[in-house]
N, C-alpha and C positions, 0 to 999 in steps of 0.2 A: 500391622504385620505385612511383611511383604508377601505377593500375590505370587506362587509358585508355580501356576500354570492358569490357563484360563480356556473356556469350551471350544473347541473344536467351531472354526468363523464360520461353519458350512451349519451350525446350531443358531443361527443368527435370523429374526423374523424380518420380514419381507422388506421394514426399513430398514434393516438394520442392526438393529438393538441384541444384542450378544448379550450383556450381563447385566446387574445391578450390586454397586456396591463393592467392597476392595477398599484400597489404600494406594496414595500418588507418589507412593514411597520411586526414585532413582530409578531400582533393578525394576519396579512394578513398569512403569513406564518404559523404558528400556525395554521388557520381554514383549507389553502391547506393539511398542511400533516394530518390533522383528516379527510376531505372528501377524502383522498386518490388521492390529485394532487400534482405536485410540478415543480418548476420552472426550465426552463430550454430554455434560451434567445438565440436568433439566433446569436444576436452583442448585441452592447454595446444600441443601439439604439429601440431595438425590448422587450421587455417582454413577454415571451411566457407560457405558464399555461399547464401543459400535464397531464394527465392520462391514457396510454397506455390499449388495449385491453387484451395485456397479462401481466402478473407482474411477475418479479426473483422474487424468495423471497429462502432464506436456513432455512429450518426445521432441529434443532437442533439434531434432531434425525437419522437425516440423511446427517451427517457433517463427510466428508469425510478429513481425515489428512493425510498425505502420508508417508510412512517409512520416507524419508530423512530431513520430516520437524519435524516427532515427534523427530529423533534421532537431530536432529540442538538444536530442544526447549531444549532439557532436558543438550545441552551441552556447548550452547552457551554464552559468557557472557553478550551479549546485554540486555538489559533492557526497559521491556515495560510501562509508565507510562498513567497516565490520566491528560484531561485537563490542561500539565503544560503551553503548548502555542500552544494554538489553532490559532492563529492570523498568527505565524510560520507554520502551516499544512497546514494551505486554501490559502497561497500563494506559496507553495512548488507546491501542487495542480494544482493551476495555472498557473505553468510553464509549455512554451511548451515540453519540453522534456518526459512533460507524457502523450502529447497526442498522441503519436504514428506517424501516418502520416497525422492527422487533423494538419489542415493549423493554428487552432486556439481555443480558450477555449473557454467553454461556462461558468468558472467561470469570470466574467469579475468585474471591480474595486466595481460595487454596490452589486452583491453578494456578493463580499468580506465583503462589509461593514452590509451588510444585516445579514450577518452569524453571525459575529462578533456581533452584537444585541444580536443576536439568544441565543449567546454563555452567553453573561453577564445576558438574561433573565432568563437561565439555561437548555433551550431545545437542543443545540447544544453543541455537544462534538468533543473531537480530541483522538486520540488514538497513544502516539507516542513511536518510535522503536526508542530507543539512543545506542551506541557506545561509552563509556566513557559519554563525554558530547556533543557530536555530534548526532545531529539532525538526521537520516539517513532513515527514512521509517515513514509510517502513514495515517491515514485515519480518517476523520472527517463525523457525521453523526446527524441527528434529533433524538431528544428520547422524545414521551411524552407516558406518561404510562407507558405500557408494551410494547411499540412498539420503535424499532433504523431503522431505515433508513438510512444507509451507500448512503454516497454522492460522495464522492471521495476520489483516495489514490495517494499515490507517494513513489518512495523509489530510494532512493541513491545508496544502496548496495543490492543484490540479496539477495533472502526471507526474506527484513526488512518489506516490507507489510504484506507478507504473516503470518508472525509471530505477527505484527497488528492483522490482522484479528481472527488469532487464539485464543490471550488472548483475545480479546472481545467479542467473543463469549463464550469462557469459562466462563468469568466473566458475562455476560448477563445470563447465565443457571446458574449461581448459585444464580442470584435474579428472578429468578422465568422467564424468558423470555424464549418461545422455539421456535422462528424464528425469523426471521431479512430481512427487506426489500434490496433489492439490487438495485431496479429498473428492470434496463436489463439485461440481461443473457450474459456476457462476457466470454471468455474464464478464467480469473481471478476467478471469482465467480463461474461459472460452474463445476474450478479442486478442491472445496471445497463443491460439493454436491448440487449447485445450480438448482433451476426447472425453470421453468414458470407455471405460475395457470392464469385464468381466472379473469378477473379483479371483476366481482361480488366475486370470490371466496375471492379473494384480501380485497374487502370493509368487506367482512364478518371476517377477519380474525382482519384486522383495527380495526373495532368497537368493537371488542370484547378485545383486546388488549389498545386500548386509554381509556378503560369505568375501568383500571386497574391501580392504583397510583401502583408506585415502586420509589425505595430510592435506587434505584442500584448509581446514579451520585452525591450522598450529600456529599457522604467522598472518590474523586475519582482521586482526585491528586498523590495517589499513589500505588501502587499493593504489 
């Protein structure tokens, strides 16, 4: 059943943790990331609903690219596309190998499947870094309005995320977008200019961003 409102984010304990349980139904997902929550499951068995006290988020103004990655971009031949298979990103994702030293994903088989909704509804995109025809970096994220909330990445070969991250953000500022949710503040996101703001700060940035149509993702298969 789809979830028709959810607690007040200001009912949220000290990590975080808003709800327990619901449905990864479209509209369910869709209402989380406009009230500024989003899903994030213990196991396979748990559904859990967070809106953290403090938000990442990178203000495009303040997007830091580092000598070695602008000198890579401009000479590399890898190639960054959009949306070609997102289905391929959020299970690359998934693999433990990018979860560092967690024991386990919290993309688990119904996110996958949830995303993938997400994806054919048209709010969820993939960002991917190919090598010839090889798959090799990328990161898939929410977009309604003016707002991307980046979900997760993965990369095969050293700065194929990172170079992800970069064209998408480029390409976000050239439709008119000038920040990008991260969630939490990683080391990842932190060496590209990443803060923490206030989560009111956060809602206020949202709403004013989701109350915004943009056409950045209609013709996005390719760069």
């Amino acid at each position: 059943m789809v979830i028709r409102a959810f607690p007040s984010v200001d009912q949220a304990d000290e990590s975080g943790l808003l709800a327990i349980g619901g449905d990864l139904e479209v509209a369910s997902l869709v209402l989380a990331y406009r009230s500024g929550i989003f899903p994030w499951p213990f196991d396979e068995a748990h559904l859990t609903w967070f809106s953290p006290p403090k938000r990442a988020i990178l203000c495009f103004d303040e997007l830091h690219i580092s000598r070695s990655l602008h000198k890579f971009r401009r000479t590399t031949s890898w190639k960054v596309l959009f949306d070609v298979d997102f289905h391929a990103v959020i299970l690359r994702c998934a693999e433990l190998k990018n979860r560092g030293r967690q024991g386990g994903t919290w993309i688990t088989p119904d996110i996958v499947s949830a995303y993938c909704d997400m994806h054919a509804a048209g709010y969820a995109h993939s960002v991917e870094c190919y090598d010839g025809s090889k798959l090799i970096g990328g990161l898939y994220g929410v977009c309604i309005g003016s707002m991307f909330a980046a979900e997760s990445s993965f990369y095969r070969e050293s700065n194929a995320s990172k170079l992800a991250l970069c064209e998408l953000v480029l390409y976000l500022k050239q439709h008119g977008f000038t920040w990008l949710d991260c969630q939490q503040l990683t080391p990842f996101s932190k060496g590209f200019g990443a803060k923490e703001i206030s989560r009111k700060q956060f809602i206020d940035l949202l709403n004013k961003a989701t109350s915004k149509p943009s056409s950045a993702f209609e013709n996005s298969k390719s760069t």
